[in-house]
C-alpha positions as CSV (number, residue, x, y, z in Angstrom):
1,X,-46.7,0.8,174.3
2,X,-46.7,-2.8,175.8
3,X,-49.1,-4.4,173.8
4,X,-52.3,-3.6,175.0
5,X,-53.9,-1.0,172.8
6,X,-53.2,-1.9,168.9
7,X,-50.9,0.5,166.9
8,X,-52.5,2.8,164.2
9,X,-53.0,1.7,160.4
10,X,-49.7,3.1,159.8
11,X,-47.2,1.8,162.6
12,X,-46.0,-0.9,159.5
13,X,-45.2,1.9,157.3
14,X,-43.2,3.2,159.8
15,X,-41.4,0.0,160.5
16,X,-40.8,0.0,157.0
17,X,-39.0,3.3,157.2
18,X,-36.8,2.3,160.0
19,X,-35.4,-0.5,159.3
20,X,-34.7,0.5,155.6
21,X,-31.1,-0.5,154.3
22,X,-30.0,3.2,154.5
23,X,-31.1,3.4,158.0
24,X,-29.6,-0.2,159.2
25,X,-26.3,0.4,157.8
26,X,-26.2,3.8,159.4
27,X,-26.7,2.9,162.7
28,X,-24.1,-0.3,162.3
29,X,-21.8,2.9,161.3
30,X,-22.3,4.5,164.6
31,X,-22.5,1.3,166.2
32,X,-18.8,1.1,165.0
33,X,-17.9,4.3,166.0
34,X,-19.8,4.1,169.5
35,X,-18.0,1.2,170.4
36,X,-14.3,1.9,169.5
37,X,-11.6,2.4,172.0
38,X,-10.1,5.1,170.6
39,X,-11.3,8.6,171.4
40,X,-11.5,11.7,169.1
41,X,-8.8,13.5,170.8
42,X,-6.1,11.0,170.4
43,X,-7.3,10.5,166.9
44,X,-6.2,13.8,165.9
45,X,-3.0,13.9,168.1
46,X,-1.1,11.7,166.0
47,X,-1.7,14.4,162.9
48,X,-4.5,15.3,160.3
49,X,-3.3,12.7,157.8
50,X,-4.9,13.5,154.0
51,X,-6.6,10.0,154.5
52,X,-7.9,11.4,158.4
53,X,-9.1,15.0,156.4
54,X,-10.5,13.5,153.5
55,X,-12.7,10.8,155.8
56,X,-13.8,14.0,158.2
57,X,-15.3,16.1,155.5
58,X,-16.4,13.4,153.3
59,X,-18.5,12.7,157.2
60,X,-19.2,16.4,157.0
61,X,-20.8,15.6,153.7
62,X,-22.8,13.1,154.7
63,X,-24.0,15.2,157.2
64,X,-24.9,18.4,155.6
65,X,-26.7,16.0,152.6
66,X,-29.0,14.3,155.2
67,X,-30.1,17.6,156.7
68,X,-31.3,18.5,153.0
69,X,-33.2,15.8,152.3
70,X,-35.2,16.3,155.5
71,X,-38.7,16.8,155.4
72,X,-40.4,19.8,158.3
73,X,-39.5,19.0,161.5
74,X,-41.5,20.6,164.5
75,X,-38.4,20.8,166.6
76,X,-37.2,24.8,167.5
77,X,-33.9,23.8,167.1
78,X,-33.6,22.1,163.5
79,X,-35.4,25.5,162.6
80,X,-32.0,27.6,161.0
């Protein structure tokens, strides 16, 4: 963990994974979204514009689409 015992033959494939384009530009997404002074609740109390709905369920989208293309994952939870 710091350094002393070398990493397996496949810590660079993992690397690889991680810091894939589709992975770096979603977390500068969240970055984004992490660091924005506006909260969720105030978002929505001006009104669910068309623009607001449309950008919420093309999110929801997103979302449902990367839980498909998920390989097994041991976790209990991600199990429905």
């Amino acid at each position: 963990m710091i350094g002393i015992i070398h990493g397996s033959a496949s810590a660079p494939l993992l690397t690889a994974q991680i810091f894939s384009m589709r992975h770096l530009c979603e977390m500068a997404i969240c970055a984004v979204f992490v660091w924005q002074p506006v909260q969720a609740y105030d978002w929505v109390g001006k009104g669910m514009t068309p623009v607001k709905l449309a950008l919420c369920g093309a999110l929801f989208l997103y979302a449902i689409l990367g839980m498909f293309t998920q390989s097994f994952s041991p976790f209990l939870y991600f199990q429905f």
